[in-house]
C-alpha positions as a Markdown table, in Angstrom:
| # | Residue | x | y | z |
|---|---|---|---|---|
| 1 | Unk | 0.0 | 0.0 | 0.0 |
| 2 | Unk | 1.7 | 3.4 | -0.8 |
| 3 | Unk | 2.0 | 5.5 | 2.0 |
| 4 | Unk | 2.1 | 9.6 | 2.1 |
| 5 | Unk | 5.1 | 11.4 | 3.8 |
| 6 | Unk | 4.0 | 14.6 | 5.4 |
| 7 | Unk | 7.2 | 16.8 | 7.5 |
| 8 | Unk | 6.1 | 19.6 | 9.3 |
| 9 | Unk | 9.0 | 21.5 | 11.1 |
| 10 | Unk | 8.5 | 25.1 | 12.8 |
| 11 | Unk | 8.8 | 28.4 | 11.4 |
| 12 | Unk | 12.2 | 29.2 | 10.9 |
| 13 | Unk | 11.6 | 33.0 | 13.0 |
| 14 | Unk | 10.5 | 30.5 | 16.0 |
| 15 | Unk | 12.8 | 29.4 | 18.7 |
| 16 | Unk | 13.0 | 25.6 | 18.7 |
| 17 | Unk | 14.3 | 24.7 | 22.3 |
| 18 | Unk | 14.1 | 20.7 | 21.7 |
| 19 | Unk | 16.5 | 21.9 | 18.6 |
| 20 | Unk | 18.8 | 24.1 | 20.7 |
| 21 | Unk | 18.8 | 21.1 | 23.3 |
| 22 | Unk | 20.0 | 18.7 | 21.0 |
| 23 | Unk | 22.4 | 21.1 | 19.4 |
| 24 | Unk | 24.2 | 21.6 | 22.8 |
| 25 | Unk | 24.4 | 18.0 | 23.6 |
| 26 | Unk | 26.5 | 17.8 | 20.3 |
| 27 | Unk | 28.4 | 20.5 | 20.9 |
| 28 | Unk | 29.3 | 19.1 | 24.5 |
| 29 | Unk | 30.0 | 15.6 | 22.8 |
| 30 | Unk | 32.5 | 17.6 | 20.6 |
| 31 | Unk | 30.8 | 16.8 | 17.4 |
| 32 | Unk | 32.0 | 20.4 | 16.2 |
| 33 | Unk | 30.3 | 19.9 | 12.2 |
| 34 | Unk | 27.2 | 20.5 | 13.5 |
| 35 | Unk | 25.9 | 24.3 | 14.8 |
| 36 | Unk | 22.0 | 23.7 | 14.6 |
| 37 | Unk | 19.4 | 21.4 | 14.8 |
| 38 | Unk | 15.9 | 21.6 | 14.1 |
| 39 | Unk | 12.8 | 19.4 | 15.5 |
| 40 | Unk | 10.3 | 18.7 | 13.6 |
| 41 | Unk | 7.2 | 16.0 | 12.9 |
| 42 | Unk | 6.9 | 13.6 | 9.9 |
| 43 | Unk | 3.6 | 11.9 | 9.3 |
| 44 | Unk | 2.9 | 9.0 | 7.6 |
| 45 | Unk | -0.8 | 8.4 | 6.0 |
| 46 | Unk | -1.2 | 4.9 | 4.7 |
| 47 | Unk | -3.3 | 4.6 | 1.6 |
| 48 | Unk | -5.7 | 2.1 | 0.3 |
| 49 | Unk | -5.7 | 1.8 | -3.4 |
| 50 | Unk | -3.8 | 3.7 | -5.8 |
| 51 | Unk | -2.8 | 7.8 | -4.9 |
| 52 | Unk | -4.2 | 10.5 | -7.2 |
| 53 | Unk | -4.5 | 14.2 | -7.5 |
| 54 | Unk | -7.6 | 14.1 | -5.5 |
| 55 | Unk | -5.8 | 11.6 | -2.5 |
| 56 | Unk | -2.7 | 14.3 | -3.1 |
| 57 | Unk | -5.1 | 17.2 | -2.4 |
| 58 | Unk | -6.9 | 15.3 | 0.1 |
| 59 | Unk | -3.7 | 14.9 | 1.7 |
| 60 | Unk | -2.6 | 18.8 | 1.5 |
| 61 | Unk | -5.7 | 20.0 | 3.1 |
| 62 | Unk | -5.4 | 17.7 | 6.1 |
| 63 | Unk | -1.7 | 18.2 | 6.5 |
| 64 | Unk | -2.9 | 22.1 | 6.4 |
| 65 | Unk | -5.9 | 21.7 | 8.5 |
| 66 | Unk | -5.2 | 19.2 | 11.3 |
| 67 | Unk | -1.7 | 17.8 | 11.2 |
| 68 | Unk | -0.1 | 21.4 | 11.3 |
| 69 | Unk | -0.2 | 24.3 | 13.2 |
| 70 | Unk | -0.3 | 27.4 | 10.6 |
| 71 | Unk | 1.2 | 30.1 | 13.5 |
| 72 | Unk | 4.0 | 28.3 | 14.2 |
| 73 | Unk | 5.0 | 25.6 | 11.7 |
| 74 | Unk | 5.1 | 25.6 | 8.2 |
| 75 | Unk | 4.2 | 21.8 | 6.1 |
| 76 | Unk | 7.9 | 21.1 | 4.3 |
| 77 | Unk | 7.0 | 18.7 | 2.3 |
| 78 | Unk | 4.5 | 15.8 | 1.2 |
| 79 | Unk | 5.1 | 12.8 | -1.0 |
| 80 | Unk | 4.1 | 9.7 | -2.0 |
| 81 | Unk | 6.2 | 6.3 | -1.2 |
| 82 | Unk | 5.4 | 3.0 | -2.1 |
């Protein structure tokens, strides 16, 4: 069954303190490469039957609508893997 990928992270203008958090455990771990992180949530909406234009828009309203929060995240991306 293919399966639809939704990422939602926050808005980049937002603090992210879990992503500061992390960031400062690597920097005390010395793993110097690394001078951000960012948090975000991935979604994954299994389909039954084949994935269309209508499933994709489906799919863009309800990551819009429900799985986001407009004011302080932004959707990143959405696609379809089988």
């Amino acid at each position: 069954m293919p399966t639809i990928v939704v990422d939602v992270m926050p808005k980049a203008e937002l603090l992210d303190p879990q992503g500061k958090a992390v960031a400062g455990a690597l920097a005390r771990r010395g793993e110097t490469p690394f001078t951000a992180v960012r948090i975000g949530k991935r979604f994954e909406l299994t389909v039954d039957g084949d994935v269309d234009e209508t499933v994709l828009a489906q799919a863009r309203q309800i990551a819009d609508e429900i799985l986001s929060n407009a004011v302080i995240e932004d959707v990143v991306g959405i696609e379809v893997v089988e």
